[in-house]
C-alpha positions as CSV (number, residue, x, y, z in Angstrom):
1,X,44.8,106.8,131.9
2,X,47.9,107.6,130.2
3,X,51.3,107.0,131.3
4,X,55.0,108.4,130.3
5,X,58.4,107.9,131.7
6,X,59.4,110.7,133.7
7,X,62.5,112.2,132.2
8,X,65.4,109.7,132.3
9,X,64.0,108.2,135.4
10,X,62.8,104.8,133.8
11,X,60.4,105.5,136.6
12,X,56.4,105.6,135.1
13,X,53.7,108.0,135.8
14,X,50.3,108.7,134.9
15,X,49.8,111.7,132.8
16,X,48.2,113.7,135.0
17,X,49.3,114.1,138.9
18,X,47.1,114.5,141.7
19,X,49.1,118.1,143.5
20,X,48.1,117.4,147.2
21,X,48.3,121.4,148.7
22,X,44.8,121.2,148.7
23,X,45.2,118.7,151.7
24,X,45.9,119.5,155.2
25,X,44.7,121.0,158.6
26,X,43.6,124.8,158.1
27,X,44.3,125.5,161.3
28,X,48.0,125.6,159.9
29,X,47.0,128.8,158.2
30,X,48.5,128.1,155.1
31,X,44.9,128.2,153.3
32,X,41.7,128.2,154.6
33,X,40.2,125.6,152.0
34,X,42.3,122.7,152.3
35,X,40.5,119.6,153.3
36,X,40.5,117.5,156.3
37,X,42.1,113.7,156.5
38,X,38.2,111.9,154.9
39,X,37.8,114.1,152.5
40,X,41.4,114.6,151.2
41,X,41.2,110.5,150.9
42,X,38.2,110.5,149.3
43,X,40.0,112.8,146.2
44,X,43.3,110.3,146.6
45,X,40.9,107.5,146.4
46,X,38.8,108.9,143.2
47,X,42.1,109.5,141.7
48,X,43.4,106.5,142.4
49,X,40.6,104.6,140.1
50,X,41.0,107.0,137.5
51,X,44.5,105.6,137.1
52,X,46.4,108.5,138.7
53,X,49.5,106.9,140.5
54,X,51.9,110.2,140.3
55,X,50.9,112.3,143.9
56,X,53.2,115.4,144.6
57,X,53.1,116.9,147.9
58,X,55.6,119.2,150.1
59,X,57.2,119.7,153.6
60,X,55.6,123.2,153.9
61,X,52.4,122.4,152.6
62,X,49.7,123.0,155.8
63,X,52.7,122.8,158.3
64,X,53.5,118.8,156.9
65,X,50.0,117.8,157.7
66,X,49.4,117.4,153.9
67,X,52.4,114.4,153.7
68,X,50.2,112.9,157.1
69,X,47.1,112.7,154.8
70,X,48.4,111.5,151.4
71,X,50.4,108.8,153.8
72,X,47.6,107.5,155.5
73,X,45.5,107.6,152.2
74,X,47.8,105.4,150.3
75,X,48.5,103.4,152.9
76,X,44.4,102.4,153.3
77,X,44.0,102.0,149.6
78,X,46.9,101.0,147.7
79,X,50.1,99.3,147.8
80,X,53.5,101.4,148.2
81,X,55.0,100.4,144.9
82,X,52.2,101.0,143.2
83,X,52.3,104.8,143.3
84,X,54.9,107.7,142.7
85,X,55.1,109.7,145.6
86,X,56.7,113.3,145.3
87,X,57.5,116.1,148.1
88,X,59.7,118.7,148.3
89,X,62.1,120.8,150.1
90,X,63.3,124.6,150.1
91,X,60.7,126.0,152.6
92,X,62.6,125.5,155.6
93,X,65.2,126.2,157.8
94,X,68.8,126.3,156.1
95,X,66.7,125.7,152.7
96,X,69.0,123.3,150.2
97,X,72.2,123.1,152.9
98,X,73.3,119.5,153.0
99,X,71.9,119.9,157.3
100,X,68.5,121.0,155.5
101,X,68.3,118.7,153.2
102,X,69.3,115.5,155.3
103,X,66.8,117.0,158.3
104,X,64.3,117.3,155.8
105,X,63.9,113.9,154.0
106,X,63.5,112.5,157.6
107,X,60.4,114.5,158.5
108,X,58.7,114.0,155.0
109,X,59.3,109.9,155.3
110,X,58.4,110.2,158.8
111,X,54.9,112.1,157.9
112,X,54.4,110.3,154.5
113,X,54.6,106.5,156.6
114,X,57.4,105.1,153.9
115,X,61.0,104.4,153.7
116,X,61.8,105.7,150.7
117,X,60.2,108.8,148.5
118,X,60.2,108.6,144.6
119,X,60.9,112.1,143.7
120,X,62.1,114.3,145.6
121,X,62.1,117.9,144.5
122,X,63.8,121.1,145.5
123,X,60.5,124.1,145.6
124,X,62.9,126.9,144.6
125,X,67.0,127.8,143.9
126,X,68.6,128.3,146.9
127,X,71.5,131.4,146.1
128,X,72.6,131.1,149.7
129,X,74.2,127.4,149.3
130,X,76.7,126.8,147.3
131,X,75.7,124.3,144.4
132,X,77.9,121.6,145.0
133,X,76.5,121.3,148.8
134,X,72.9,121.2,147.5
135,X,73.9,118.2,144.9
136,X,76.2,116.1,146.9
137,X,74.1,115.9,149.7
138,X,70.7,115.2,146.9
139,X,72.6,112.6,145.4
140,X,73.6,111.3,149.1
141,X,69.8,110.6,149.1
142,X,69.6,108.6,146.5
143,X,72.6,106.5,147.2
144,X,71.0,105.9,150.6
145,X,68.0,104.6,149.2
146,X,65.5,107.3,150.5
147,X,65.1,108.8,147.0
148,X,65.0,106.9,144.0
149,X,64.8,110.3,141.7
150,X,65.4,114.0,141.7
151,X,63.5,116.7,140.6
152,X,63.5,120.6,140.7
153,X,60.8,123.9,140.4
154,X,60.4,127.1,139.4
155,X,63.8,128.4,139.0
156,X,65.8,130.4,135.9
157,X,66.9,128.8,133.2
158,X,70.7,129.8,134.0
159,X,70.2,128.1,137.9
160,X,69.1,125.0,136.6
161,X,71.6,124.4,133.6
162,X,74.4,124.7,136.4
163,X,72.8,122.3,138.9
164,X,72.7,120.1,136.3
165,X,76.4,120.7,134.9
166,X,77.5,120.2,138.7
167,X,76.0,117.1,138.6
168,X,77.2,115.5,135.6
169,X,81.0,116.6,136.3
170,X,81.3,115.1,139.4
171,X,79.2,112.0,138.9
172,X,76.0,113.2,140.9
173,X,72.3,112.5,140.5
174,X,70.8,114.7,137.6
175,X,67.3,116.1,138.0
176,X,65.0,114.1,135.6
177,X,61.9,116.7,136.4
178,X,61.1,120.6,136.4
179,X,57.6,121.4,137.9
180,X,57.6,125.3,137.0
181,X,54.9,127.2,136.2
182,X,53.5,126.7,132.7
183,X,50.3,127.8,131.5
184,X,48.5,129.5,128.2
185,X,48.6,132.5,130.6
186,X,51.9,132.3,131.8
187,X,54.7,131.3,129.4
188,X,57.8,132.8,130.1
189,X,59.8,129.5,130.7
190,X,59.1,128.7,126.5
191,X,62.5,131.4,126.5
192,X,64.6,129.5,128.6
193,X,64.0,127.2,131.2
194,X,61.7,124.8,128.6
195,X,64.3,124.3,125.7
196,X,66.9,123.5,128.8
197,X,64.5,120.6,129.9
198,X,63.9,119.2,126.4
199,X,68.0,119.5,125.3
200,X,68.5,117.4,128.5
201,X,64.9,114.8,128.7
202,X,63.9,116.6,131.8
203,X,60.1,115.8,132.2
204,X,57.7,118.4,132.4
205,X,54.8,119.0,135.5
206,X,54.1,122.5,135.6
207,X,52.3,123.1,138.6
208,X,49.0,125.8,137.8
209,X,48.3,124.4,134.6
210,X,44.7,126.0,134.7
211,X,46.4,129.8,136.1
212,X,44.2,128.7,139.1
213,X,41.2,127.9,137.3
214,X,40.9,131.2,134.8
215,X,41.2,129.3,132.0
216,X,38.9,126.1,132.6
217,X,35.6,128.5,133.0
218,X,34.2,131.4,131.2
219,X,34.3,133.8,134.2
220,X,37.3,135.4,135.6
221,X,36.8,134.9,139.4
222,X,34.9,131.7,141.1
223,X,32.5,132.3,143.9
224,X,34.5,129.7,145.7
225,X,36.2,129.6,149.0
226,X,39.5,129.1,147.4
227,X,39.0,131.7,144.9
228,X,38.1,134.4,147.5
229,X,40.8,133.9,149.8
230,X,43.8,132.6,147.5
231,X,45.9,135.9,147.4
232,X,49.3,134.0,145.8
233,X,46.4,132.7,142.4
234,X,45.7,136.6,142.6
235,X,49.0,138.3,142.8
236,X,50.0,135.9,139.6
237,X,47.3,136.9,137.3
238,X,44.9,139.5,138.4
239,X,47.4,142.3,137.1
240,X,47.3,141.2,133.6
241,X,43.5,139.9,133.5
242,X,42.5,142.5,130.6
243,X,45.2,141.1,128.4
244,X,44.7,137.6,129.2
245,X,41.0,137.5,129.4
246,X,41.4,137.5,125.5
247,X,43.2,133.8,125.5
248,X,40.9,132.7,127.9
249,X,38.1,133.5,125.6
250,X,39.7,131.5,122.8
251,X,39.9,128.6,124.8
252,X,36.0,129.1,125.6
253,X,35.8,129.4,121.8
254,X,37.6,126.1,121.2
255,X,35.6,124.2,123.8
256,X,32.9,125.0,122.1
257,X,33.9,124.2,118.8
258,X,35.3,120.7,120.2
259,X,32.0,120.3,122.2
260,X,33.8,119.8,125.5
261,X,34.7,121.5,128.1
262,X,38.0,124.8,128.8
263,X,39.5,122.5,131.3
264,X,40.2,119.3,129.0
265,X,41.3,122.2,125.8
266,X,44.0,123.8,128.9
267,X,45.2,120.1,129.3
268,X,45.0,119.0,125.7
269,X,47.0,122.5,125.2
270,X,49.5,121.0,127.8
271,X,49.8,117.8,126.3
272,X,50.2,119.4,122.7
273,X,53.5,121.5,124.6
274,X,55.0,118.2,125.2
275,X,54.4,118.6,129.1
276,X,54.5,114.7,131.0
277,X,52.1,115.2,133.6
278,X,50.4,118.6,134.5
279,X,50.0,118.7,138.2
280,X,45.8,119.0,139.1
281,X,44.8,120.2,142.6
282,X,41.6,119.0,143.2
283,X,39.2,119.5,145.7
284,X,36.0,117.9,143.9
285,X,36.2,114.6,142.1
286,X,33.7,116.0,139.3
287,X,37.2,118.4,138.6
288,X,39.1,115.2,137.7
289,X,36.9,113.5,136.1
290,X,36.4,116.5,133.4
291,X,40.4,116.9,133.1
292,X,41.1,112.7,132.6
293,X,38.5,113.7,129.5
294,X,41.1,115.9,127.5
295,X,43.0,112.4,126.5
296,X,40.1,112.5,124.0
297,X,40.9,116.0,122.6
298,X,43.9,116.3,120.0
299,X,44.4,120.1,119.3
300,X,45.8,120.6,115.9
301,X,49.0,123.0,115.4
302,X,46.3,125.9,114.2
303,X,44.2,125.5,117.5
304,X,47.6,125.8,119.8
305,X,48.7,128.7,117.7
306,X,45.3,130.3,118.0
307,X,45.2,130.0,121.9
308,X,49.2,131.3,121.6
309,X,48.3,134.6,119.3
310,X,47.5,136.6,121.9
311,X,50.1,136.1,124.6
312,X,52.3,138.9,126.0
313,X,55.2,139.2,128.1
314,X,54.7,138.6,131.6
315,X,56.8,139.3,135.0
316,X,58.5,136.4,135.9
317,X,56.5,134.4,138.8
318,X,57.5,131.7,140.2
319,X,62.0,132.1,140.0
320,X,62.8,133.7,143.6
């Protein structure tokens, strides 16, 4: 495993991070494919000997039943310090106000068994709260010792450039991650958003780094449970499969070439971008184990051009 600093943090993670939305109770409704408390530990576990300590999670995610099982899985296999645990907050009543946000943090500790989380990210821009409310009460967090580090996701470039001015000019915890989404199929944040996070060492940990598995195998659709019933994965790319199809066949292509497989060229494509730590959501360990394997590819600057060639505007997904 490979490990990077995560922004300006000083905190380490590994370069990959284990996204934990496929855990939780289906009963919540949220998806039908998550997977119950053994076998969600069972993935933790398998990622934990791979060298994965980075785990990112959320308050919404299968009504907070996802934070119960990546708690009780780190608490049975590993000690607290030794891994970087993320969640998030948006998704809820009164979404970034400073009663949100301080209600919030409780619930995820509470769920997550810990007294302090490492990241703590906001899922989306909140235009209803001012700013300066959302901030003060972030970096009331981290003053209180229940966050060590802030992060944010999937927001414009614009939203995110003032955060972070409100933050530095009145002396308040920066962000020091973006998790948008960034993949060869989807690159709209290379405009904006990107070039923000690089002029001010925000790390990068793009969350659907495979566009939900459509460019890791040669077919389009996955006779899987997930692929059948995930209607957010479709609404994201099904309307510009005929387009896209065409980079996913040169990532075939290079696979080939490489003798390896599309999921570890996507990753080493990642890695090539300059992004820390692409988030994975595994429900099979056989799926981690083939991504850990792209720290053995090294596209050159002609294979990331050639995957690029054929991209072409998309509608922004992801910003509210």
């Amino acid at each position: 495993m490979e490990f990077a600093k995560l922004g300006n943090s000083g905190i380490e993670v590994s370069r990959f991070c284990l996204g934990c939305m496929s855990f939780g109770d289906p009963a919540s409704q949220m998806h039908a494919w998550t997977l119950d408390p053994q076998e969600s530990e069972k993935i933790i576990r398998h990622a934990l000997d791979l060298g994965i300590n980075f785990f990112d999670t959320a308050n919404c995610y299968s009504a907070g039943t996802s934070e119960e099982y990546l708690g009780r899985a780190i608490k049975n296999n590993i000690a607290r310090d030794k891994v970087v645990l993320a969640s998030k907050v948006y998704f809820n009543e009164g979404h970034l106000s400073k009663a949100a946000v301080e209600r919030e943090i409780e619930g995820t500790l509470r769920r997550l068994g810990t007294d302090y989380l490492d990241l703590y990210i906001i899922h989306r821009f909140d235009a209803g709260t001012p700013i300066e409310e959302t901030m003060e009460a972030l970096h009331g967090l981290v003053k209180a010792g229940k966050v060590r580090a802030l992060g944010a996701s999937a927001m414009y470039g614009y939203q995110f450039y003032n955060m972070q001015l409100a933050a530095r000019d009145n002396g308040w915890t920066p962000f020091v991650s973006m998790q948008n989404h960034y993949n060869p199929l989807y690159r709209e944040d290379e405009r904006e958003l990107i070039p923000i996070c690089r002029q001010m060492n925000v790390a990068l940990t793009p969350y659907s780094p495979l566009a939900s598995g459509r460019v890791a195998r040669a077919d389009w659709d996955a006779d899987t449970m997930r692929s059948k019933t995930d209607k957010v994965a479709r609404s994201k790319y099904d309307s510009t499969e005929q387009t896209d199809k065409a980079i996913a066949e040169r990532i075939r292509l290079l696979a080939e070439k490489y003798g390896t497989s599309m999921t570890r060229i996507s990753f080493a494509w990642h890695f090539a971008k300059g992004v820390t730590s692409p988030i994975i959501g595994a429900t099979k360990e056989k799926y981690l184990d083939d991504a850990v394997g792209a720290f053995d590819i090294r596209l050159t600057d002609e294979d990331v051009a050639y995957i690029d060639e054929c991209y072409m505007p998309h509608k922004i997904v992801g910003a509210l």
